[in-house]
Structure formats: C-alpha cells, structure tokens
C-alpha positions as a printed NumPy array, in Angstrom:
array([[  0.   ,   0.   ,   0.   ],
       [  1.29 ,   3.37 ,  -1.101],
       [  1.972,   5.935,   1.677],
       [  0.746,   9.662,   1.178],
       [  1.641,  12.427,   3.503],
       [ -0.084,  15.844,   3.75 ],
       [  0.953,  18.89 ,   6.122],
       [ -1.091,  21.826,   6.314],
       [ -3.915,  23.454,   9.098],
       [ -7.325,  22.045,   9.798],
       [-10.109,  24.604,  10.8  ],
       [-13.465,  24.132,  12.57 ],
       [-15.986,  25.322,  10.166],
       [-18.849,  26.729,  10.762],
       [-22.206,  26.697,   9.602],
       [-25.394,  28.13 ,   8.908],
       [-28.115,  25.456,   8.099],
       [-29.176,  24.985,   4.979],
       [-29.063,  28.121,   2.468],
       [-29.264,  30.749,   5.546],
       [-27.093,  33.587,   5.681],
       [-24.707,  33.692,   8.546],
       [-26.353,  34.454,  11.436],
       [-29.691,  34.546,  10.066],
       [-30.877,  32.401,  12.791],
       [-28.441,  31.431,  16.178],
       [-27.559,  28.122,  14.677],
       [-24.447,  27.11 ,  13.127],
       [-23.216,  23.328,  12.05 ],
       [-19.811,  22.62 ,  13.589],
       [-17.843,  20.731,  11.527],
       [-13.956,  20.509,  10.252],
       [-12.149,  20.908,   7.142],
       [ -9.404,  22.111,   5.403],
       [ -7.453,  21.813,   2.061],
       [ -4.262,  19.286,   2.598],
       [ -6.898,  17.438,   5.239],
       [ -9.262,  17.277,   2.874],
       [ -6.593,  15.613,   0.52 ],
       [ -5.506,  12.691,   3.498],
       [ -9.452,  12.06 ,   3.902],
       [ -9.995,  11.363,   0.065],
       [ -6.808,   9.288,  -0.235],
       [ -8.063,   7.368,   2.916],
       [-11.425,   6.649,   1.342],
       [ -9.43 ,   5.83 ,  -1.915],
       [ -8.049,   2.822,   0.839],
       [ -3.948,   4.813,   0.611],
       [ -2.037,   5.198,   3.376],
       [ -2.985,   8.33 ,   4.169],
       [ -0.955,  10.375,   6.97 ],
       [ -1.395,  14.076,   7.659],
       [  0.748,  16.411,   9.362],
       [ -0.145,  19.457,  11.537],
       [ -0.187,  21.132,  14.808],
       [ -3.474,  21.118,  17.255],
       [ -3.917,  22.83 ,  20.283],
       [ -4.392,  20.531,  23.584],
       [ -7.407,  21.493,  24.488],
       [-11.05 ,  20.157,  23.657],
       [-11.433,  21.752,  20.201],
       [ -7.744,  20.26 ,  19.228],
       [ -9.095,  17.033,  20.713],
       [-12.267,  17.165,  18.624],
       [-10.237,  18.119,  14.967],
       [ -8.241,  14.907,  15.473],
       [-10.873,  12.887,  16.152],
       [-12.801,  13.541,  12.663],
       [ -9.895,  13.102,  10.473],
       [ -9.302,   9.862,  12.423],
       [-12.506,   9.084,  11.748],
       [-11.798,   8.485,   8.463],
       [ -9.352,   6.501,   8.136],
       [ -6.465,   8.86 ,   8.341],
       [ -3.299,   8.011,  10.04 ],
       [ -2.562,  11.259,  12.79 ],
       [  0.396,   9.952,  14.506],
       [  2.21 ,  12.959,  12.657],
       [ -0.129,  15.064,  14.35 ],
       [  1.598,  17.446,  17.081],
       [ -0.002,  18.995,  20.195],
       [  0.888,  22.947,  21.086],
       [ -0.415,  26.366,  20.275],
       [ -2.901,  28.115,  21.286],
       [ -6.166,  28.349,  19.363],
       [ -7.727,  26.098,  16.096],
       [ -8.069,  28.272,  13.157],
       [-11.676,  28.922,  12.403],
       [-13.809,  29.516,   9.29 ],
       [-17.374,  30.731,   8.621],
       [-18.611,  29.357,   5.235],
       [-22.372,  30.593,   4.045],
       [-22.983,  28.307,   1.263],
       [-24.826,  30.199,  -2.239],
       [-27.808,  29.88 ,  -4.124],
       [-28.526,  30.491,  -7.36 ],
       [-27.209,  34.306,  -8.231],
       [-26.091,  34.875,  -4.424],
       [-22.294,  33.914,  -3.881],
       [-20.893,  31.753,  -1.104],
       [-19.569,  33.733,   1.44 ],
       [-16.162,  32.88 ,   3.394],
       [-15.18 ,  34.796,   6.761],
       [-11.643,  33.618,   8.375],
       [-11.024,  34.155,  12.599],
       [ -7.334,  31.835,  11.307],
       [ -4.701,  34.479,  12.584],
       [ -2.324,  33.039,  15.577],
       [ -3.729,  29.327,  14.705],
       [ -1.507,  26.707,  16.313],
       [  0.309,  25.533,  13.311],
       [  0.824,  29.298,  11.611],
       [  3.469,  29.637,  14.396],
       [  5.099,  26.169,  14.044],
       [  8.47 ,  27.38 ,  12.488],
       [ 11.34 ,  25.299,  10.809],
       [ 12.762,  22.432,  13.189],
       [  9.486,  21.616,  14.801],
       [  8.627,  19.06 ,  12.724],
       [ 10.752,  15.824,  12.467],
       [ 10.045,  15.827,   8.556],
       [ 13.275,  12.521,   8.449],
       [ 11.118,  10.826,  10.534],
       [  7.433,  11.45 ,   8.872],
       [  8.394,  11.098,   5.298],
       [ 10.719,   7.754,   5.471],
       [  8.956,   5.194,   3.637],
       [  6.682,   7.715,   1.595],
       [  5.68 ,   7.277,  -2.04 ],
       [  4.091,  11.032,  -2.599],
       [  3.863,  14.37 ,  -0.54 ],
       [  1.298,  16.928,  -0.978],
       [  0.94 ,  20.569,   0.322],
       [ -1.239,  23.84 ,  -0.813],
       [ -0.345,  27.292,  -0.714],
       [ -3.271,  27.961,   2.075],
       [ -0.813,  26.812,   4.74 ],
       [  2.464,  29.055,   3.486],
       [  0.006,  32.227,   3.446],
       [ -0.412,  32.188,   7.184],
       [  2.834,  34.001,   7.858],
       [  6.732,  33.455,   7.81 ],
       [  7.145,  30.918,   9.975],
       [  4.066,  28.234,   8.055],
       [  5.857,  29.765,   4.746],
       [  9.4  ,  28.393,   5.672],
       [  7.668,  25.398,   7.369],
       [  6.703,  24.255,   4.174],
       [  9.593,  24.438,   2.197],
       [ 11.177,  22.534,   4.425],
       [  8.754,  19.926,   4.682],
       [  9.508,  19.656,   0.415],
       [ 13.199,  19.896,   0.252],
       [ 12.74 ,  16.881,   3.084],
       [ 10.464,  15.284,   0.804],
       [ 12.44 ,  15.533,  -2.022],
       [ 15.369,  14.363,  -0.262],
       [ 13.476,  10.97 ,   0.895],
       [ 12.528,  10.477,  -2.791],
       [  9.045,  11.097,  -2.521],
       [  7.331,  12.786,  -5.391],
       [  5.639,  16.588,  -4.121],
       [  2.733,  18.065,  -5.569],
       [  1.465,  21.792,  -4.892],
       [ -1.912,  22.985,  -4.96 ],
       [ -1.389,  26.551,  -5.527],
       [ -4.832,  27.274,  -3.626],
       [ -4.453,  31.302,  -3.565],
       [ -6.554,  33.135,  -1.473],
       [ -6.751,  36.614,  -1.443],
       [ -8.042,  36.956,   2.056],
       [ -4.866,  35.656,   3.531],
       [ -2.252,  37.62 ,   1.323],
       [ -1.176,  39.739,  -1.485],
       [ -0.389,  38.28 ,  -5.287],
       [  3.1  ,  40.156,  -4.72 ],
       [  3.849,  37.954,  -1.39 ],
       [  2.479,  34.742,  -2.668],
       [  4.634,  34.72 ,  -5.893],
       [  7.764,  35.152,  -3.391],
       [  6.782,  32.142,  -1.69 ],
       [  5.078,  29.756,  -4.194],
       [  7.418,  30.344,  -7.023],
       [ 10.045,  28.51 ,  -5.084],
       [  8.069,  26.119,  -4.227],
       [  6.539,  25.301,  -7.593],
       [ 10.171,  25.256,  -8.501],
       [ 10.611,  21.942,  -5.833],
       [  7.241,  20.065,  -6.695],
       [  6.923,  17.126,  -9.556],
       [  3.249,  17.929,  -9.804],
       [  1.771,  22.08 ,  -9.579],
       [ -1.946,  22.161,  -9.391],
       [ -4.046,  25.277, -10.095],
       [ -7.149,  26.4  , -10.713],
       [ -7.547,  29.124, -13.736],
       [ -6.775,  31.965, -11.515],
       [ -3.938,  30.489,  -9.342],
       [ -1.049,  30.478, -11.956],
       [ -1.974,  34.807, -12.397],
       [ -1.956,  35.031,  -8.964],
       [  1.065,  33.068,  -7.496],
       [  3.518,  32.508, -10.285],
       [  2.645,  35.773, -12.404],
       [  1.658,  34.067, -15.351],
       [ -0.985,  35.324, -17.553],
       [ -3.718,  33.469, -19.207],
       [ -4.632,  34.697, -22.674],
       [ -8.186,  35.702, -23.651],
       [-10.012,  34.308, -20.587],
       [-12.363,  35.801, -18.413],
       [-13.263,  33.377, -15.423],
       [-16.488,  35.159, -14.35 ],
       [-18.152,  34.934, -17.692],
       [-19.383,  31.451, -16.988],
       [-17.47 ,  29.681, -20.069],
       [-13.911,  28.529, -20.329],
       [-11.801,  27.334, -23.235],
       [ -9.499,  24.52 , -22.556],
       [ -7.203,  24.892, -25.326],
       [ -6.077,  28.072, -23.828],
       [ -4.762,  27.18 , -21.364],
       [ -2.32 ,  25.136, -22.84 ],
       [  0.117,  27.554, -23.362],
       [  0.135,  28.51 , -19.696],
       [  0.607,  25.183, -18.814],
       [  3.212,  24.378, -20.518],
       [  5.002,  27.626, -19.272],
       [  4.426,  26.441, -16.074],
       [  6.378,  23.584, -16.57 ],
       [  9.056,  24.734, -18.352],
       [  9.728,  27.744, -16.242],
       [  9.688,  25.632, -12.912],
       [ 10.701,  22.138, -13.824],
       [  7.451,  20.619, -13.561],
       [  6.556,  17.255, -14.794],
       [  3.462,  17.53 , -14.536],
       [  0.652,  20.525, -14.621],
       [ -3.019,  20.496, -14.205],
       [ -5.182,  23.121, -14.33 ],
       [ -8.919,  23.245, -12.949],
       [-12.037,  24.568, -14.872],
       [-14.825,  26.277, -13.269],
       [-17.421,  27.698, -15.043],
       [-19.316,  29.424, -12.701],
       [-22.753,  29.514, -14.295],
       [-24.373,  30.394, -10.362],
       [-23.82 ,  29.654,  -7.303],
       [-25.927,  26.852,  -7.701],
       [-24.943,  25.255, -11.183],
       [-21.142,  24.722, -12.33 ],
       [-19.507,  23.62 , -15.614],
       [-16.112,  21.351, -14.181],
       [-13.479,  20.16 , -15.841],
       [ -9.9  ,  20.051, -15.99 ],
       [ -6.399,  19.786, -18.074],
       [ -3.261,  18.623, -17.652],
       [  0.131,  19.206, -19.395],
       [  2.699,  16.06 , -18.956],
       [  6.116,  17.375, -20.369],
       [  7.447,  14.196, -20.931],
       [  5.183,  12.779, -23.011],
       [  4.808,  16.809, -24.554],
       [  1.022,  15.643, -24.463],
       [ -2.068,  17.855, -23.669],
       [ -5.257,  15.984, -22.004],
       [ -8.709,  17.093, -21.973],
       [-11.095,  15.947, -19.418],
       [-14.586,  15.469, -19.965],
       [-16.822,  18.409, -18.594],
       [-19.854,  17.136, -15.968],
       [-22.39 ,  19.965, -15.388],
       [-22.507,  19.698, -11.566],
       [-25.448,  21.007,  -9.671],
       [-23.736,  22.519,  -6.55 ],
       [-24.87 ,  20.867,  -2.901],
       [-20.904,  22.143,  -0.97 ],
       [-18.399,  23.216,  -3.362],
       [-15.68 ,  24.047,  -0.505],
       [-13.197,  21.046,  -0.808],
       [-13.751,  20.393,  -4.541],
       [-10.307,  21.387,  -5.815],
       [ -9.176,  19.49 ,  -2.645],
       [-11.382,  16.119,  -3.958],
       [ -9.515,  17.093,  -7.627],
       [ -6.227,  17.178,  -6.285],
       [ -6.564,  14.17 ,  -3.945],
       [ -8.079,  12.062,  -6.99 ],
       [ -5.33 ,  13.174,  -9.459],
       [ -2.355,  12.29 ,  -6.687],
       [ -4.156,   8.784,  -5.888],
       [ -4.09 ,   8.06 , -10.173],
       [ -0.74 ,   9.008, -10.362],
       [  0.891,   6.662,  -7.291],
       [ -1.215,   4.054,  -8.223],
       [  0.315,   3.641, -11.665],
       [ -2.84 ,   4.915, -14.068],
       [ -1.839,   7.034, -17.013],
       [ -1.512,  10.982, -16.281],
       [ -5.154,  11.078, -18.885],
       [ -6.969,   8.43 , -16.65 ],
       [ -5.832,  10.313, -13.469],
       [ -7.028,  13.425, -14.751],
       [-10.66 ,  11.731, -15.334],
       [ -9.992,  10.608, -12.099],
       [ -9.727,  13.067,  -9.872],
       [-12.444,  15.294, -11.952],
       [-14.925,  12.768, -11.772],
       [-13.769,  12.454,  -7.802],
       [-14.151,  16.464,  -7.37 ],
       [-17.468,  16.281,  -9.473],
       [-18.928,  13.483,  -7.006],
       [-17.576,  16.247,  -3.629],
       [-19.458,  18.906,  -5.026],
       [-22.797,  16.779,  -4.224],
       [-21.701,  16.088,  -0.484],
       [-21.947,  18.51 ,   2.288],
       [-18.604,  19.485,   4.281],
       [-15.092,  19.484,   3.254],
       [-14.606,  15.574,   3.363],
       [-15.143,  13.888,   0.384],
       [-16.637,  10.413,   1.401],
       [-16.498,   8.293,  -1.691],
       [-14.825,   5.39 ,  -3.086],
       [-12.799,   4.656,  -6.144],
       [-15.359,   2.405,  -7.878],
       [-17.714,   5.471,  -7.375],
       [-15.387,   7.376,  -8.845],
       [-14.47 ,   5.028, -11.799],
       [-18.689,   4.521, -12.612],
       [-18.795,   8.256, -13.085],
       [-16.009,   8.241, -15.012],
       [-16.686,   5.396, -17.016],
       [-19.428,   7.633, -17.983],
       [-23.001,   6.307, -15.36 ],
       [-23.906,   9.583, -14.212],
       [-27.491,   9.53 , -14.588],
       [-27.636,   9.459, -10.532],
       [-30.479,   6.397, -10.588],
       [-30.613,   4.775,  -6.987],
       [-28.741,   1.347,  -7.082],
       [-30.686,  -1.304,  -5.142]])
C-alpha cells in the first residue's frame, strides 16, 4: 500500500443550516475541514495510506479536529499537540445568483506559528511514495511559509514525489507575497496544481483571452500557460482546474493537464454539476489526481480521475469527500445519470 503524507492546518468550520445567511438564525453546524486534510481524507477513502501532518492545540477543540480526520481513516500519529487556538472559518454556502460567502477568525492558529525544526520531517516522510501541500498553509505568515519548504526539500530528499496545490486566497495575502513564496516552491514540486486563476496570482503568469467570471472557459487556452508552467519551474506535470461558474448553484467542471514528458495535452470530460458544498472540490480534484498518479494509471486516466472524484464532492456537504474509487471510476466510465442502485 502506497503511503501519502499531507501537512497543512485544519479549521473548525462553521455553519449556517441549509441556504441561511450567517447568522440569520443562532444556529451554526460545527464541523472541520481544510485543504491538505481534505486531501488525506480522500486518499483514505481511496483505501492509501494516508498520513497528515499538523499542529493542534491541547485542548477540547484540538481534541475534537483529530478525532474527525481519524474518523476516516487517516493516520494522525504525525499530528503534534501545542499552540494556542484552532483556526476557524465561517462558510455561508450560495444559491442560485447569491455567492458563497467565506469569513476567516485563522490568525495566531496553532500551526501558523510552528516554524522550521518543529517538525521531524526525516522521521514522517521515510517510507513515503508522494507528498502533498497547498499554498493555504504558506500564506499564514513566515514561519508556516518556511515550514513548508522545508517539509519539500525533506520530501524531495526521501525520494518522494511533491505536488502543490497553488490554492491562492486573497483573504490571507497579497499576489506580490504569494509569488515570493510559491514560485520557489513550484520550482521543488513534480506535480503544480491550479485552478484558472492560481497560476496569475502566485507565479505571475498570464492566461490569454479568458475571463473566469463569464461562466465559459476554453481549454485549449490554457495550454500555453501550462506548458510555461512547466518549463519555467521544472514541472513534470501541470493540471489546471475549470470552473465555469454559471451560479452559485450550477457549475460547468473540468480540468487539463500538461505532462512534459510525453509533450502531451489531455482534456477531461466536462460534468455539469449542480452545486450541494463546493468548498473542498479542488481538494477532492487534487486528492483524486495524486491517488491516479501513485497508483500507476496514465496521467489522462488520473485526470478523469480526480475530476470525476471532485465532481462526485461537489454533491456532499462538508469538506470531506466520502467516496470510493469504484464510485469514482462509474462516473467516469461515464453512469452519471444518478439512478438509486438497489
């Protein structure tokens, strides 16, 4: 069984019910989530040895955060205890022509002021196949930033293979800072995952006659970007998410993916989701594209992979994404018509 690895910082989300607006009445869903977490709870599901890194607090909410990702089926012996407070997130989910709203209470989190050395990264990576970290956890502040490029150049060094999710968000920093940190560490990873605003945002690099908020994307151009990506940083691998935000309640979703080797250019197949939770679906797409990949498929049947995985998320309330890989490979085979099996 391959052996994944994820560091990053879990949150305790929460949530209004339904399609309420935050605070609309005094009830909110407590739940957890968070973007490399998200990852080790797919790959778990996907039956991987799945292992995730991070810092908790030792009190009751710390307690509670390692308790749902050991829940399912992730290994947390990685997991240190210290710190002060869990990070926490508000997410109001969308409807229709009213966007999802996202309110962060993250700063002085637990693992934003775990520094280099704190980790025993010789230890936690010996015997891994694949590392994976986002660009959420870096944005917290110096000491996450150099954190994480440590955590790679250990990786590296214990010949796993590293992926990136780029994962920019704009609450947490500037395009100027993030492109200081994440260009070196695109420059480290085998695999850089994006969405179609994440390569603009934290490795400078334009996309040509796109506009992601008209509701329609073009695949083929984002081949070019692509395939700068991986020759300016060395990757082997790129893939780039497609969102075609329609509303907040319908989404077009697909993806590409550049392999540099091969100098070949894969499509996905596009699945018109109807939006129940978006939050963790890059996560789901990342997660199914690294579990492909170590498993041997072909860099085109990992990228129907993991966007049939992502697709299937999008239906399922919370950050986890609680399916298996014959799920996964029924949708993909093309049996979407979502009739109840008996």
């Amino acid at each position: 069984m391959k052996t994944v690895i994820t560091f990053g910082e879990i949150m305790l989300r929460l949530s209004p019910p339904g399609f309420e607006r935050l605070f609309q009445s005094p009830l909110l869903a407590a739940t957890f989530g968070g973007g490399e977490a998200n990852v080790a709870v797919s790959l778990a599901h996907f039956g991987l040895d799945s292992r995730y890194v991070t810092r908790l607090p030792a009190n009751a909410v710390g307690d509670a955060a390692l308790r749902a990702v050991r829940a399912e089926g992730v290994n947390v012996d990685g997991v240190l205890r210290g710190g002060d407070r869990l990070g926490i997130y508000f997410a109001e989910t969308g409807a229709s022509q009213r966007a999802g709203v996202v309110v962060y209470d993250r700063a002085g989190s637990a693992v934003a002021g775990a520094g280099p050395g704190v980790f025993d990264w010789a230890r936690l990576l010996s015997g891994a196949a694949w590392f994976h970290v986002t660009g959420i956890t870096p944005a917290l502040g110096p000491a996450a930033a150099a954190t994480t490029l440590e955590a790679v150049e250990a990786a590296r060094a214990a010949g796993a293979r590293v992926s990136i999710d780029l994962n920019f968000r704009r609450k947490l920093w500037t395009e100027e800072e993030a492109q200081a940190v994440m260009r070196p560490l695109a420059a480290r990873a085998h695999v850089v995952i994006a969405n179609e605003e994440d390569v603009q945002a934290c490795l400078g690099l334009a996309v040509r006659d796109t506009d992601v908020r008209r509701g329609g994307l073009d695949p083929a151009a984002y081949r070019e970007t692509a395939v700068r990506v991986a020759r300016d940083f060395g990757s082997e691998l790129v893939a780039i998410t497609l969102r075609e935000s329609r509303s907040a309640s319908r989404n077009g979703w697909s993806a590409v993916l550049w392999d540099a080797a091969a100098a070949a250019f894969h499509e996905s197949r596009k699945y018109d989701v109807t939006l129940v939770d978006r939050i963790g679906g890059g996560d789901s797409f990342a997660a199914g594209l690294v579990f492909g990949l170590v498993t041997g498929r072909s860099p085109a049947e990992a990228l129907g992979f993991a966007v049939a995985a992502s697709a299937l998320k999008q239906t399922i309330p919370g950050d986890f994404n609680r399916v298996t890989v014959d799920e996964v490979d029924r949708l993909a085979g093309g049996d979407g018509s979502g009739r109840v099996r008996r």
